[in-house]
C-alpha positions in Angstrom: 92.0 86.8 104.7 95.5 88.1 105.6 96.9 84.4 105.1 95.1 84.0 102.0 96.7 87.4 100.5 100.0 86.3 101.6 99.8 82.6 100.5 98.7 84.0 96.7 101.2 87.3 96.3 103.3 84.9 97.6 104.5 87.4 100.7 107.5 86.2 102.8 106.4 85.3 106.4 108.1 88.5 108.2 105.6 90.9 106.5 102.6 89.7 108.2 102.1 92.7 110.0 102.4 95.4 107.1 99.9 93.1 105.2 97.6 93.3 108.2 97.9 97.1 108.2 97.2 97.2 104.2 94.3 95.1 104.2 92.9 97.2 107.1 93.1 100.4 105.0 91.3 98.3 101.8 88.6 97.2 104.3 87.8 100.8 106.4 87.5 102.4 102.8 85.0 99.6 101.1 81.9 99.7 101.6 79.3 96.8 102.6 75.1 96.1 103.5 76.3 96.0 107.0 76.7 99.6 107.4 74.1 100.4 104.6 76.5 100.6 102.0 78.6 103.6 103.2 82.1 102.6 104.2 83.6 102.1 107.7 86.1 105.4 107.8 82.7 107.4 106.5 80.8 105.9 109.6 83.9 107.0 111.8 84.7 110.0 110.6 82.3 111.8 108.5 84.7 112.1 105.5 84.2 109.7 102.0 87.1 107.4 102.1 89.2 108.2 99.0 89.7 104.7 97.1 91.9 106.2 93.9 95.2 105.8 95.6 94.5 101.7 95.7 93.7 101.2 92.8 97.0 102.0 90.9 98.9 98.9 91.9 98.4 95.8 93.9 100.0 94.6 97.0 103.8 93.5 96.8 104.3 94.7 93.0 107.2 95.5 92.4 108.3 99.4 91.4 110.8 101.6 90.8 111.8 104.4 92.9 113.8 107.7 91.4 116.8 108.0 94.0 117.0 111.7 93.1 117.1 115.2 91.2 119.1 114.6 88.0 120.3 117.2 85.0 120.5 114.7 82.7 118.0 111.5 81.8 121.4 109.2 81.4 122.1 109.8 85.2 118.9 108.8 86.9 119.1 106.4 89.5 116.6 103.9 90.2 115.8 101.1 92.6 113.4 98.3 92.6 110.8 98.0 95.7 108.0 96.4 96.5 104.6 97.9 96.8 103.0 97.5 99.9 100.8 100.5 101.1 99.4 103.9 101.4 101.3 106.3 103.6 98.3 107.6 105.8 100.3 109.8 108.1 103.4 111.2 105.4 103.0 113.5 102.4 99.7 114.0 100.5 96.9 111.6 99.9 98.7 109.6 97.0 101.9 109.3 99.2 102.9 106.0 98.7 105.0 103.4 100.8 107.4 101.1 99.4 109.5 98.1 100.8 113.1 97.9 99.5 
């Protein structure tokens, strides 16, 4: 499955283990007959998985990212990165990880 999401978003080889990590957070929180259609972190932990934080982009799309504060629109500073994740551990629930 991971090959098969790298060989179609077209991810370079290097990122094999970040795409392992997101597709392991898109499996624990989806839900299948196995487990009588409750999801795999529910099971664990007792707690609904929250699924709205994946479903505002898709794996290695590309976004920009405000650099900082600014007092005027003319001075904002952006950068283009790469989508590739939910931040688990940093911020709040739609924390967001990006790959420059």
């Amino acid at each position: 499955m991971i090959n098969r999401l790298m060989d179609y978003t077209g991810t370079r080889p290097q990122l094999w283990f970040i795409a392992l990590v997101y597709y392991m957070h898109v499996l624990n929180h989806s839900s299948g007959p196995t487990l009588n259609n409750r999801q795999p972190i529910f099971v664990a932990t007792g707690k609904v998985g929250d699924i709205s934080s994946m479903m505002y982009f898709q794996w290695l799309e590309p976004v920009f990212v405000k650099l900082g504060d600014s007092h005027f629109p003319s001075a904002l500073t952006e950068i283009l990165c790469y989508w590739v994740g939910i931040a688990e551990h940093v911020g709040h629930a739609m924390t967001l990880e990006r790959l420059f």
